[in-house]
Backbone as a chain_set.jsonl record, in Angstrom:
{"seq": "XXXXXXXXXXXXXXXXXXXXXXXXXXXXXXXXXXXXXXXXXXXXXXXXXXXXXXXXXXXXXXXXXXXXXXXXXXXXXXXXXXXXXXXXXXXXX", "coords": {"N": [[0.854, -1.157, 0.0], [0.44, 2.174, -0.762], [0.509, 5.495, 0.438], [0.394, 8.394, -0.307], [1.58, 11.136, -0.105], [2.485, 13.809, -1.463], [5.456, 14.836, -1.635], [6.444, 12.927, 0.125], [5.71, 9.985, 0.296], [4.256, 6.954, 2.19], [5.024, 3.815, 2.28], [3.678, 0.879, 2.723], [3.559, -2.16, 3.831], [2.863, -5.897, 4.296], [4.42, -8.189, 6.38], [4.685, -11.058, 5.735], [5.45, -13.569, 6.994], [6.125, -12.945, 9.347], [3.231, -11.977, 10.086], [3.096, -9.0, 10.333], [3.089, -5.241, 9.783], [5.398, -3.758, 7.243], [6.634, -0.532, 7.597], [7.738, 2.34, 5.469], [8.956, 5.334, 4.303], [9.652, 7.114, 1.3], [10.266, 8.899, -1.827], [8.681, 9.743, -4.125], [7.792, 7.213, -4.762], [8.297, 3.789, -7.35], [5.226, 2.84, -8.223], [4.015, 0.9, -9.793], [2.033, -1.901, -10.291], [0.041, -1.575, -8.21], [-2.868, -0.981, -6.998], [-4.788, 2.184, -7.381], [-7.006, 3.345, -5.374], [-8.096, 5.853, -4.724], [-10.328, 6.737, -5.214], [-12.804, 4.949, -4.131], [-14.385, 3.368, -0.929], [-13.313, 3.475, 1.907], [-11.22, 5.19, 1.711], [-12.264, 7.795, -0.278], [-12.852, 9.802, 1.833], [-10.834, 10.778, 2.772], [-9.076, 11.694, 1.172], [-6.895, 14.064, -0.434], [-7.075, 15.412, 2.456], [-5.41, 16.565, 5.044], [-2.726, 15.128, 6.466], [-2.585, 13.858, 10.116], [-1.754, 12.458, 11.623], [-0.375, 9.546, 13.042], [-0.441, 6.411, 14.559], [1.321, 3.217, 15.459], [0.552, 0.05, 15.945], [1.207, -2.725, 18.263], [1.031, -5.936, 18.815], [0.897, -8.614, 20.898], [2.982, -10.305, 20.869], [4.764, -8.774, 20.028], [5.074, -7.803, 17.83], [4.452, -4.921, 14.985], [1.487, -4.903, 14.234], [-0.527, -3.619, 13.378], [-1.586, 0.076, 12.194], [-2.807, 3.334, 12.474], [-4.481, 5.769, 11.205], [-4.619, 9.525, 11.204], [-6.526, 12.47, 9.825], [-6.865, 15.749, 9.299], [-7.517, 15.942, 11.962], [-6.819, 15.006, 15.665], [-7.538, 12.423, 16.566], [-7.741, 8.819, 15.693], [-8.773, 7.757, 12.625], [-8.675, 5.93, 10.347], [-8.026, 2.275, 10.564], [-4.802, 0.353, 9.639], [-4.917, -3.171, 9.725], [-3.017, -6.455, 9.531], [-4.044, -9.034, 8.789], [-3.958, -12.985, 8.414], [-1.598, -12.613, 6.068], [-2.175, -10.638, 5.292], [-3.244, -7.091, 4.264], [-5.448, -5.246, 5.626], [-8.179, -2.894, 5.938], [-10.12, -0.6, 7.692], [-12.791, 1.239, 9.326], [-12.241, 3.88, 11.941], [-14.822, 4.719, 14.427]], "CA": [[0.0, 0.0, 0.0], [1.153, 3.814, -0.792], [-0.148, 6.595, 1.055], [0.929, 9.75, -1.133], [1.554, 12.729, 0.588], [3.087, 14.6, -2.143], [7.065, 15.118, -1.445], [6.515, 11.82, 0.299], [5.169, 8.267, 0.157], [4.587, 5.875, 3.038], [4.94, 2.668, 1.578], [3.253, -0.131, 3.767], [3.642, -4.377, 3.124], [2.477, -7.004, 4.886], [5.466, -9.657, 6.614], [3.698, -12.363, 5.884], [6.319, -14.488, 8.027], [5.676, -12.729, 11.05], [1.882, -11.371, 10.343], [2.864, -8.024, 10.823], [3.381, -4.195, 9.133], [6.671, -2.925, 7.252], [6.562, 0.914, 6.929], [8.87, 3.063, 5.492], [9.401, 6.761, 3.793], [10.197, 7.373, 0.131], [10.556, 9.533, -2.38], [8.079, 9.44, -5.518], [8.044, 5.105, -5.604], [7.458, 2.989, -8.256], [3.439, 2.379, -7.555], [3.379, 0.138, -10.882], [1.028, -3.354, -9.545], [-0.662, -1.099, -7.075], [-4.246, -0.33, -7.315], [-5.22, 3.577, -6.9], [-8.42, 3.289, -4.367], [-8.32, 7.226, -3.938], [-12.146, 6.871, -5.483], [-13.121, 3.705, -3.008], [-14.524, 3.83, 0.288], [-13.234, 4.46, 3.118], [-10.311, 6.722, 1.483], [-12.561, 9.065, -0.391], [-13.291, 10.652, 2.589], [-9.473, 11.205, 3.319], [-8.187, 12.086, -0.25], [-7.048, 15.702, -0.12], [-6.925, 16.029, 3.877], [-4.341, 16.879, 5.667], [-2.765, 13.974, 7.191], [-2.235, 14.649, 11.161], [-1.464, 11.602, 12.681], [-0.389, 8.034, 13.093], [0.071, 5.217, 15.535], [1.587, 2.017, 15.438], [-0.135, -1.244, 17.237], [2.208, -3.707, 18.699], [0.599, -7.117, 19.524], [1.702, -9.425, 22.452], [4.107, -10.944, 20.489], [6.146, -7.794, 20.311], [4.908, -7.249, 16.399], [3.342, -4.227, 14.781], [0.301, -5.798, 13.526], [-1.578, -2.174, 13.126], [-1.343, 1.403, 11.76], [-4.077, 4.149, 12.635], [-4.011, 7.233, 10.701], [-6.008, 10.505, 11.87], [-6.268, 12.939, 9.126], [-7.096, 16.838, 9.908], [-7.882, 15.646, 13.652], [-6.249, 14.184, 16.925], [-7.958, 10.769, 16.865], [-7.86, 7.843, 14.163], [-9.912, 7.394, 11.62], [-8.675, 4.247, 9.667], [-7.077, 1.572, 11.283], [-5.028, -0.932, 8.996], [-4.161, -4.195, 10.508], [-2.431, -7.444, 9.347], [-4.767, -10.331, 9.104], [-3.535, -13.454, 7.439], [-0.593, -11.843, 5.93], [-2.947, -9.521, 4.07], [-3.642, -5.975, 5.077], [-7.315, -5.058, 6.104], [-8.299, -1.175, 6.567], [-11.254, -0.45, 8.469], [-13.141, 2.909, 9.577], [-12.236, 3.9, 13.263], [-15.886, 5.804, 14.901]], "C": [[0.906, 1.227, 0.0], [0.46, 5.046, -0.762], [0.824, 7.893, 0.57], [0.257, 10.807, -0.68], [2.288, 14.002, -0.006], [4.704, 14.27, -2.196], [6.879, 13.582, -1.256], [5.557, 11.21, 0.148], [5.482, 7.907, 1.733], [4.125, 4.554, 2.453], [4.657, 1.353, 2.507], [2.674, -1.484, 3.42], [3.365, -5.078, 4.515], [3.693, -8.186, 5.138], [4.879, -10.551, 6.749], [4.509, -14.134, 6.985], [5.656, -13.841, 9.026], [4.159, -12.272, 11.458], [2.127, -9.984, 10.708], [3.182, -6.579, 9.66], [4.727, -3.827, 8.539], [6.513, -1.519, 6.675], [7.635, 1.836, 7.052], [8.414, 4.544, 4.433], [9.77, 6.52, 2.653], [9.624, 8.352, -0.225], [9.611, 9.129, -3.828], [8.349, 7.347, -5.71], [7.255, 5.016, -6.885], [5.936, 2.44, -7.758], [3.049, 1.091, -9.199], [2.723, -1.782, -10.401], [0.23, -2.475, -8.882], [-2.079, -0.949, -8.218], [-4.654, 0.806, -6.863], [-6.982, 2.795, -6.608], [-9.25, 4.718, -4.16], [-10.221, 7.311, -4.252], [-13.338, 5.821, -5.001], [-13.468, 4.183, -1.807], [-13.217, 2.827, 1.583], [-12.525, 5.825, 2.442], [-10.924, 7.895, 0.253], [-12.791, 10.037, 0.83], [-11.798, 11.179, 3.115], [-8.545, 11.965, 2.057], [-8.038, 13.181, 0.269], [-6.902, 16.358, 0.762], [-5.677, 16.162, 4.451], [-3.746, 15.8, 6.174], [-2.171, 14.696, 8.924], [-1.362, 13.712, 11.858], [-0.924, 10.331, 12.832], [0.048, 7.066, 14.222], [0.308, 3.835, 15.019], [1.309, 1.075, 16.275], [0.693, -2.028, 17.331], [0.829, -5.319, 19.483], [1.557, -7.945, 20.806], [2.471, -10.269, 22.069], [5.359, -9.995, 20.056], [6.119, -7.356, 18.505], [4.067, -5.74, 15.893], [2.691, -4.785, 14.02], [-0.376, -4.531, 13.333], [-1.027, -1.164, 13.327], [-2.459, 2.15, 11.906], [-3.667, 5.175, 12.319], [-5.565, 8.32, 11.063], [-5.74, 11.533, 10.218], [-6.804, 14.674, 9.245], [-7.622, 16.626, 11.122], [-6.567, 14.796, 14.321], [-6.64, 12.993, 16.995], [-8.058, 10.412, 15.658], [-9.185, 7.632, 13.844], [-9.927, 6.524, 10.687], [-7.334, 4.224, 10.252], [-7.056, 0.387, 9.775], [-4.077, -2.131, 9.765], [-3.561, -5.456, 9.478], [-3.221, -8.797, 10.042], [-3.987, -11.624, 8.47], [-2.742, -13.23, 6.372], [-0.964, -11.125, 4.529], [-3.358, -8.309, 5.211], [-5.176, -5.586, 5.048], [-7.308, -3.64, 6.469], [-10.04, -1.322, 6.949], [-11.56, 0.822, 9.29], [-13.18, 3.073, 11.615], [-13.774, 5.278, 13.528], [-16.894, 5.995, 14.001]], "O": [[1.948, 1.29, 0.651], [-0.087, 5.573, -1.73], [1.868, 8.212, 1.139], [-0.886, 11.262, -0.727], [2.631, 14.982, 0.656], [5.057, 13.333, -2.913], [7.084, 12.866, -2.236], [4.484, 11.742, -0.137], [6.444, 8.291, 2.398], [2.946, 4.309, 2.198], [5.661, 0.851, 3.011], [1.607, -1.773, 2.877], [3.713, -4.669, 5.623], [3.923, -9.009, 4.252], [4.484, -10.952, 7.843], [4.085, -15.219, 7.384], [4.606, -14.277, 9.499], [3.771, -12.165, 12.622], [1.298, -9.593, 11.529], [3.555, -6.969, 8.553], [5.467, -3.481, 9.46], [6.295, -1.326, 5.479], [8.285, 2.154, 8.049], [7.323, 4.479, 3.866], [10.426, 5.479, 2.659], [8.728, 8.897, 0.42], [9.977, 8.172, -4.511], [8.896, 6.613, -6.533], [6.279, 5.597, -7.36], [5.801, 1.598, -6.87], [1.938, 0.628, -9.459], [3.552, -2.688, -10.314], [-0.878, -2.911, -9.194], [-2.258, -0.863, -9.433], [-5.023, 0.682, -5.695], [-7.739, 2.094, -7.281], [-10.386, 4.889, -3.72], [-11.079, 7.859, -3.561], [-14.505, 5.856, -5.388], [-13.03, 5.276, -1.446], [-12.63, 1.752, 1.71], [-12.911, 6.993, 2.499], [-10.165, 8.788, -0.125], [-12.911, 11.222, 0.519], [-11.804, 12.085, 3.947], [-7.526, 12.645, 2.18], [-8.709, 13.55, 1.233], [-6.657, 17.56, 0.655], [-4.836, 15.478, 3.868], [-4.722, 15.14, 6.53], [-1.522, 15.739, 9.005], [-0.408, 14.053, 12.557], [-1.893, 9.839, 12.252], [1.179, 7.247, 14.672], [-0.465, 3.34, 14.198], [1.779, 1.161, 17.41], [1.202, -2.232, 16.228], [0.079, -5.349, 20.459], [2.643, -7.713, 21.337], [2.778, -11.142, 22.88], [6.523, -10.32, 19.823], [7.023, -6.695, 17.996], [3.021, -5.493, 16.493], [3.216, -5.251, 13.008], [-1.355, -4.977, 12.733], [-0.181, -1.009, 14.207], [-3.405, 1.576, 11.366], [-2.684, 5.7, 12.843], [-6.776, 8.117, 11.142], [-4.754, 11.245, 9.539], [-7.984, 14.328, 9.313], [-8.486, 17.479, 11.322], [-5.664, 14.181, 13.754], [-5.876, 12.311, 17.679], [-8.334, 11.125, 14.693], [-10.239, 7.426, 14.446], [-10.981, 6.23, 10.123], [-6.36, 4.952, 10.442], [-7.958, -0.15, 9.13], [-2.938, -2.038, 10.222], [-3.822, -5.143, 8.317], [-3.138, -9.348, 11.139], [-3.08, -11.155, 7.782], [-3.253, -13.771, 5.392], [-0.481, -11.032, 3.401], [-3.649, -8.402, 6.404], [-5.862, -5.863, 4.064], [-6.473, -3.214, 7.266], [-10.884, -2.072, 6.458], [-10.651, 1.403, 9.882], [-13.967, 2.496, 12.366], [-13.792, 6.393, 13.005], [-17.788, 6.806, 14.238]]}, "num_chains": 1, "name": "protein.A"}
């Protein structure tokens, strides 16, 4: 997945060994396989916003298994987690 924030990218994969998140920072990526969603639900309602926020979920095995992004606010508004070493987004509220 690639969350384009202009200047940057957060580029976010699924470790399907460990079930959990890898997220990192770039620079304009290659997005060629990806699927643009920006006109899909949940993230029409985020296209365009500001981004404000993010947390990382740690499970009890010491993994991040979840990402929650807020976007012109203080609290999250999609959470994506690591099911079956596929990523799942889902609307927080």
């Amino acid at each position: 997945m690639v969350l384009d924030f202009g200047e940057i990218c957060l580029i976010i994969t699924a470790n399907e060994e460990e079930d959990s998140l890898e997220v990192r920072a770039a620079q304009r990526p290659d997005t060629a396989g990806f699927v643009n969603v920006r006109e899909r639900e949940p993230w029409t309602r985020f296209v365009g916003k500001k981004f404000g926020w993010g947390w990382l979920t740690i499970n009890q095995l010491g993994a991040w298994d979840g990402l929650m992004l807020g976007f012109e606010a203080a609290a999250p508004q999609i959470m994506l987690h690591v099911t079956g070493s596929s990523i799942r987004v889902g609307v927080i509220g």
